[in-house]
C-alpha positions in Angstrom: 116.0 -12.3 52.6 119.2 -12.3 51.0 120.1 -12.3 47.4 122.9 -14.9 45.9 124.9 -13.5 43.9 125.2 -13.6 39.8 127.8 -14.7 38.2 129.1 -14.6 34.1 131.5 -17.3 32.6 134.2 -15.6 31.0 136.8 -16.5 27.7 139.7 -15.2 27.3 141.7 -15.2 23.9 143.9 -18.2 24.7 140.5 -20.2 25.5 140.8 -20.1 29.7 137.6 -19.6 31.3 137.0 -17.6 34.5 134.3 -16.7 37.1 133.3 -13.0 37.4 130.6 -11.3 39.3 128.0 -10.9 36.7 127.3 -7.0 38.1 130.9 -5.9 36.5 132.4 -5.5 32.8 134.3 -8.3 31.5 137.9 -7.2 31.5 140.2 -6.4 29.1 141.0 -9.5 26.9 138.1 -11.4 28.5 134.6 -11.8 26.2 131.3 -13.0 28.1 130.2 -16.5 26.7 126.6 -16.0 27.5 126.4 -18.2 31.0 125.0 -16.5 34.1 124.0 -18.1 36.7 124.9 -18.6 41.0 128.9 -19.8 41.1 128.0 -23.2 40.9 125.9 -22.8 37.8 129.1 -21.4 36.3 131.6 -23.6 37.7 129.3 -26.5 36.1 129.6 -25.0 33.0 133.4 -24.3 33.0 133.9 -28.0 33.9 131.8 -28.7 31.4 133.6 -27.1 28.5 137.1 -26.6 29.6 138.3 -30.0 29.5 141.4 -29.2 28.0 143.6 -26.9 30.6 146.8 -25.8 27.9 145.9 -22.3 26.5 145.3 -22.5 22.9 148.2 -21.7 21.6 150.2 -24.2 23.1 147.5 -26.7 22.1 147.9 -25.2 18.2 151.9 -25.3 18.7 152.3 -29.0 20.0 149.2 -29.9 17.4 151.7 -28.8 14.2 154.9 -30.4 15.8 153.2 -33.7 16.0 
């Protein structure tokens, strides 16, 4: 029998999200959200909640320039 592997959903500062292999640490800049799961659990959840592709600052920048 073979084992999937787990996933984690991943944040980074800027608000990107990323698949990693839920058997390693997060990397630096990266923070665990709390989703683990197969890939496509994850990838269900980054579509989910990452509707917006610009990094944050950006998104803050062109949200104060109007």
């Amino acid at each position: 029998m073979t084992v999937s592997p787990e996933y984690q959903v991943l944040v980074n500062d800027e608000e990107q999200y990323s698949l990693w292999s839920a058997d390693r640490p997060a990397p630096d800049g990266w923070h665990q959200v709390g989703v683990r799961g197969s890939k496509e659990q994850c990838l269900h959840h980054i579509e989910q909640v990452w509707t917006d592709m610009r990094p944050r600052s950006l998104r803050l920048a062109m949200a104060t320039t109007g």
